[in-house]
C-alpha positions as CSV (number, residue, x, y, z in Angstrom):
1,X,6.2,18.3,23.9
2,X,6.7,19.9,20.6
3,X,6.6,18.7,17.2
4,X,7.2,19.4,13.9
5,X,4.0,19.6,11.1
6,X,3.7,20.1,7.8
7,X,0.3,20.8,5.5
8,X,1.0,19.7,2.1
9,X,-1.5,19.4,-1.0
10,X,-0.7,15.9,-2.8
11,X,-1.6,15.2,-6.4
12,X,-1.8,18.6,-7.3
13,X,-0.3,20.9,-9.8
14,X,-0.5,23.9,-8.0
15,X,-1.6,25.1,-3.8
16,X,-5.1,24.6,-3.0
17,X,-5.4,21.7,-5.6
18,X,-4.9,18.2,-5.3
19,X,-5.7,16.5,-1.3
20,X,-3.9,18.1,1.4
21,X,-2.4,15.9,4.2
22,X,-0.5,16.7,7.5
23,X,3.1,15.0,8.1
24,X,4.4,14.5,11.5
25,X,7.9,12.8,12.8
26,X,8.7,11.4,15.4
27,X,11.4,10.1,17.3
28,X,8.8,7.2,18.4
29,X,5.1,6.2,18.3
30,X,2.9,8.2,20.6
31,X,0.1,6.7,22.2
32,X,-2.6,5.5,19.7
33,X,-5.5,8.0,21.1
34,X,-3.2,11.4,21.3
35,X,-2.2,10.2,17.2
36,X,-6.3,10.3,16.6
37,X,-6.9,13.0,18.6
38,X,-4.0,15.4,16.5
39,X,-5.4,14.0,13.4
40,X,-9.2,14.9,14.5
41,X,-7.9,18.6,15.7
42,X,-6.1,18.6,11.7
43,X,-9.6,17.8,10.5
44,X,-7.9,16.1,7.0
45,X,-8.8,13.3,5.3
46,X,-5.5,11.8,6.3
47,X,-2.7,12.8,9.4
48,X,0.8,11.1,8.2
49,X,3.0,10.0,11.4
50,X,6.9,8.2,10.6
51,X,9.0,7.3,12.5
52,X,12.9,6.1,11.0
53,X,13.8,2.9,11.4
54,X,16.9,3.1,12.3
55,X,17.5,7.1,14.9
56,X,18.5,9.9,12.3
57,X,18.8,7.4,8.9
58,X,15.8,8.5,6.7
59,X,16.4,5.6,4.3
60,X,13.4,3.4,5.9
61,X,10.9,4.8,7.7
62,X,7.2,3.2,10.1
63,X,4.6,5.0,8.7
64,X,0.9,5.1,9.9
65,X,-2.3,7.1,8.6
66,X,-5.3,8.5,10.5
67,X,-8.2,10.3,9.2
68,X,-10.1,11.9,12.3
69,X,-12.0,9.1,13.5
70,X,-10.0,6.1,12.4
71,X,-6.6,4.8,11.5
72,X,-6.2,3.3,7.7
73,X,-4.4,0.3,5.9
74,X,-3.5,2.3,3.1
75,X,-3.2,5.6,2.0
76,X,-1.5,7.0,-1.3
77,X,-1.8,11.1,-0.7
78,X,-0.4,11.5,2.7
79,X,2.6,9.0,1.7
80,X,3.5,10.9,-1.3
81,X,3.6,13.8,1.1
82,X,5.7,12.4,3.9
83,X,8.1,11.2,1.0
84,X,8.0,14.6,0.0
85,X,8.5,16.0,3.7
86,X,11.8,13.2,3.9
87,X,13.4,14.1,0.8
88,X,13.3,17.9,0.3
89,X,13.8,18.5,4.2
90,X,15.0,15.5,6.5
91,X,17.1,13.6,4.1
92,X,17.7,16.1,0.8
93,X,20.6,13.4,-0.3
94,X,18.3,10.5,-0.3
95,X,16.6,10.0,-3.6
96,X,14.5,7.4,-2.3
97,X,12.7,6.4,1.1
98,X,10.7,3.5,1.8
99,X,7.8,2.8,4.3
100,X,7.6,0.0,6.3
101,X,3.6,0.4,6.7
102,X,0.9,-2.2,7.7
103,X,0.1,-2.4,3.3
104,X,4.1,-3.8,3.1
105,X,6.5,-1.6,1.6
106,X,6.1,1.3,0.1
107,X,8.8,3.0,-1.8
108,X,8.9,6.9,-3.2
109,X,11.1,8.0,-5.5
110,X,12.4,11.3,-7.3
111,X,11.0,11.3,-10.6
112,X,11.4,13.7,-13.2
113,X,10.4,17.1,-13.8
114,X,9.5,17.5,-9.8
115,X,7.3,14.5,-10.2
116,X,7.4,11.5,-7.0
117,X,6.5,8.1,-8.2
118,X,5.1,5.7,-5.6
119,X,4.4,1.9,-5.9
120,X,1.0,1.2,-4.4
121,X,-0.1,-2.7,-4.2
122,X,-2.5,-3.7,-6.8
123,X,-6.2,-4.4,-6.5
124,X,-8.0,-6.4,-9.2
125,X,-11.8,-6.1,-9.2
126,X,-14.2,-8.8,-9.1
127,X,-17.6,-8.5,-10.0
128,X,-19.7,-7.7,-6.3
129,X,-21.6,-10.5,-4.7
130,X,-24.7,-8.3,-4.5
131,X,-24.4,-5.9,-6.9
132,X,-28.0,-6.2,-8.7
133,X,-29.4,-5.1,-4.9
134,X,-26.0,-2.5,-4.2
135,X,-26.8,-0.3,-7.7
136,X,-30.7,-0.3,-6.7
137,X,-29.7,1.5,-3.7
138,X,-27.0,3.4,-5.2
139,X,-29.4,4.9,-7.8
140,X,-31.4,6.5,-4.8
141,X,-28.4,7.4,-2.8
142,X,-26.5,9.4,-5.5
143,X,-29.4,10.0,-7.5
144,X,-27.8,8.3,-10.6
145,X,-27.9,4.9,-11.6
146,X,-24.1,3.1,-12.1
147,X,-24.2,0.5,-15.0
148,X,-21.7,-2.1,-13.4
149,X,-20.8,-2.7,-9.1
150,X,-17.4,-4.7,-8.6
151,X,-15.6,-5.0,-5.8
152,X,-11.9,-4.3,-4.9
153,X,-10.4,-2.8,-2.1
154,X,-13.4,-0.4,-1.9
155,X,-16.9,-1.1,-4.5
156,X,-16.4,0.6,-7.8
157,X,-19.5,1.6,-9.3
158,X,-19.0,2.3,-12.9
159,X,-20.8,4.9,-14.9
160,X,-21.4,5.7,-18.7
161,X,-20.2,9.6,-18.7
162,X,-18.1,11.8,-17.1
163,X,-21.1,13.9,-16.8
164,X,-22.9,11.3,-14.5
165,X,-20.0,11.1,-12.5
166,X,-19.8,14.8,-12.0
167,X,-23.8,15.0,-11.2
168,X,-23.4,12.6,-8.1
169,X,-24.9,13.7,-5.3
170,X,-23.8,12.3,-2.0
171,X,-25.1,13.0,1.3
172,X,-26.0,10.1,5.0
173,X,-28.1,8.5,2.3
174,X,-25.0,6.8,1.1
175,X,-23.6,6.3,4.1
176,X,-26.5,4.5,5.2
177,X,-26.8,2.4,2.0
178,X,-22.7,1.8,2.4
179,X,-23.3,0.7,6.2
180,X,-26.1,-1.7,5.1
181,X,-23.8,-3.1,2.1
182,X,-20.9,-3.6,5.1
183,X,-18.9,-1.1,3.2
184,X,-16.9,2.2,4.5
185,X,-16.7,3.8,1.4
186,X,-16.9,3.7,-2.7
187,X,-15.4,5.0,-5.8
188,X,-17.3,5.7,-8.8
189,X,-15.7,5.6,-12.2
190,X,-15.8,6.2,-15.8
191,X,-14.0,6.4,-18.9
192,X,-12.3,10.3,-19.4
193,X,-14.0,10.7,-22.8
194,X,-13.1,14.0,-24.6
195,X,-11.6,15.3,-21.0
196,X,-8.3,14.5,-22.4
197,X,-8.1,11.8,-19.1
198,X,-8.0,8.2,-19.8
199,X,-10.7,8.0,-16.8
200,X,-12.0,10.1,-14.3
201,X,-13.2,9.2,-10.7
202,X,-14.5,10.6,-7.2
203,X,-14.5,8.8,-4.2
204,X,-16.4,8.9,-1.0
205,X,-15.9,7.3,2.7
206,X,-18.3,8.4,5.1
207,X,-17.4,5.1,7.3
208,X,-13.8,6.2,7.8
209,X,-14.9,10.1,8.3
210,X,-14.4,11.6,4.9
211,X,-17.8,12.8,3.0
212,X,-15.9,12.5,-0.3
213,X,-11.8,12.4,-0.5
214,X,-10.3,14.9,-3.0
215,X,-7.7,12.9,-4.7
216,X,-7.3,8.9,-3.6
217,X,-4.3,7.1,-4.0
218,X,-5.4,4.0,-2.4
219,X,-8.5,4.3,-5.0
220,X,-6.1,4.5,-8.0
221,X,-4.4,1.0,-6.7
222,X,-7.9,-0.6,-8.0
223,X,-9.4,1.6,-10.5
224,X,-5.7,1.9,-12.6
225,X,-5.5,-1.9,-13.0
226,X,-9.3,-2.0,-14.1
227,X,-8.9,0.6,-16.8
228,X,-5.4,-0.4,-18.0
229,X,-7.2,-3.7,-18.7
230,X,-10.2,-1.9,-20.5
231,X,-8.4,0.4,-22.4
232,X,-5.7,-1.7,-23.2
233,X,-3.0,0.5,-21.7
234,X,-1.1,0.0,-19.5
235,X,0.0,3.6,-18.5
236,X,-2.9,5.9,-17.8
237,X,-3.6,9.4,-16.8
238,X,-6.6,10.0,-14.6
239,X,-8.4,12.7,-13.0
240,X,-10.5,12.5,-9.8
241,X,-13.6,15.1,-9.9
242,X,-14.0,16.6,-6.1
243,X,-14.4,20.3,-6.0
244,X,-10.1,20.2,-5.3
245,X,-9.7,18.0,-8.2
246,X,-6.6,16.3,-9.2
247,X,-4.2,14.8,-11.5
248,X,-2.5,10.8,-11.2
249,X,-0.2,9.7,-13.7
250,X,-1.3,6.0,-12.9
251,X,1.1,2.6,-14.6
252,X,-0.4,-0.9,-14.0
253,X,2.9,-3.0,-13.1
254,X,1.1,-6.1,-12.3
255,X,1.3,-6.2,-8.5
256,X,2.4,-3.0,-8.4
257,X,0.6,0.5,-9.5
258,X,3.2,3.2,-10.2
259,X,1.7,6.5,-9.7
260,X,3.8,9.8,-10.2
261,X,2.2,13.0,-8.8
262,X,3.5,16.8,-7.4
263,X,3.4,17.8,-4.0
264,X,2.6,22.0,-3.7
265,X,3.8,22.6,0.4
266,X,1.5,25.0,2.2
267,X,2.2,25.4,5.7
268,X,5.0,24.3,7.9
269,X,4.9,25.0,11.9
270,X,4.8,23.6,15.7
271,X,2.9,21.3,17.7
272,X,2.5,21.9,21.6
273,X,0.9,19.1,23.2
C-alpha cells in the first residue's frame, strides 16, 4: 500500500519555525494501531489522517490526530496543516473545508495575505480545585513558582514575566507531578509585556508523548479567551516560547476562538506499508 505524506510547519512565518505536523489521506480509515504506529515512526507531536466524506468531494472531510503514543480530541497545528494540504493541493477551488472531528466541526478558511483562519471551540478557565497543593509542586518541577493555577482544557499556570516563562525548566519531574495531579499536560502563561505580544505561552504534555509542543492550537482555545477577558480585547496576538517558537493571531468569538496562522510546506513524499 502506498500513501501520500506531507511534512508541514504550522504557525510559522517561515521553514523550520512554527510546529511541524504530518498529513495523510486516505480513501478510508486504517486500522487504529497501523495509524499509531505511522505516527510513532513520524515521531511529531501530531500525525493528521482525513478521510472525505463524501469519495473525491474535499468540501467535508473525518479527521483524526495522533501523537506517537496516543490519539487526541483536539488538535489546532496539524488541522491547519491538513486544511492547508486540501486547499493548495486536493481541492485548489475550495476556499474552505471543514472537519468532521470527534471536537465537532472544524472549519478552515482562506484568509488574507496567505493567512488560514480556523474556529477552535472555546475553553473558559476556572480557578483549579487544588491549585494551592498543584503550584507547590509546580515550583519544584519547573523550578519557578506560577502566581495563579486554573483549569481549562489543560491547567494554566500563570506567571508574572515573560522572563519566568522563558526560564522554565521541564524535565520527568513534571511529568510525575502532572501524573499525580491526574493531568497529561500544562500550559504556562503570561502577559507579552514589552515583546510586542499581547501574551506569550509554552506548553508541555509528557502524558500524551510530547516533552513540550512548539506551537499549540488546542492551548490557544483556553488561554485566548482568558486573556481577551484580562486585557479587555477581544482580538489578540500571541507567541508561544519553545525553541521553534511561533506566532497565533488569536480572536475570542464566544464559543468560538478564531486563530489565523501560515503554513511553510517542507517535505512531500510516499508511504510503503
Amino acid at each position: 500500500m502506498e500513501l501520500r505524506i506531507w511534512k508541514l510547519d504550522a504557525f510559522a512565518e517561515k521553514l523550520f519555525e512554527g510546529n511541524p505536523a504530518a498529513v495523510i489521506p486516505l480513501e478510508a480509515w486504517l486500522p487504529d494501531d497501523q495509524m499509531l504506529a505511522i505516527a510513532a515512526e513520524n515521531n511529531l507531536s501530531e500525525t493528521a489522517f482525513f478521510v472525505p466524506a463524501t469519495p473525491g468531494n474535499f468540501a467535508r472531510c473525518h479527521l483524526r490526530w495522533f501523537t506517537p503514543e496516543v490519539e487526541v480530541s483536539l488538535c489546532g497545528h496539524a488541522t491547519l496543516a491538513t486544511a492547508h494540504v486540501v486547499l493548495t493541493h486536493l481541492a485548489p477551488a475550495l476556499d474552505t473545508v471543514t472537519f468532521a472531528t470527534k471536537s465537532g466541526d472544524l472549519a478552515v478558511s482562506r484568509g488574507h495575505a496567505g493567512l488560514l483562519e480556523m474556529a477552535l471551540p472555546a475553553y473558559q478557565a476556572a480557578p483549579h480545585p487544588q491549585a494551592e497543593e498543584f503550584i507547590e509542586a509546580l515550583e519544584e518541577a519547573l523550578d519557578v513558582a506560577p502566581r495563579e493555577i486554573l483549569k481549562a482544557n489543560y491547567p494554566i499556570a500563570i506567571f508574572e514575566t515573560v522572563d519566568e516563562i522563558l526560564e522554565a525548566e521541564a524535565d520527568s519531574t513534571l511529568a510525575e507531578t502532572l501524573d499525580e495531579f491526574g493531568e497529561t499536560g500544562i500550559m504556562i502563561t503570561a502577559a507579552g509585556g514589552d515583546t510586542g505580544f499581547d501574551f506569550v505561552s509554552r506548553f508541555f504534555a509528557p502524558g500524551k508523548g510530547i516533552a513540550e509542543d512548539p506551537v499549540t492550537g488546542s492551548a490557544h482555545a483556553a488561554l485566548a479567551p482568558l486573556w481577551a477577558r484580562r486585557l479587555g480585547k477581544p482580538r489578540l496576538k500571541a507567541r508561544q516560547l519553545s525553541a521553534r517558537g511561533g506566532t497565533v493571531d488569536c480572536e475570542e468569538q464566544g464559543e468560538r476562538v478564531l486563530m489565523r496562522g501560515r503554513v511553510t510546506p517542507y517535505l512531500e513524499g510516499i508511504i510503503r506499508i
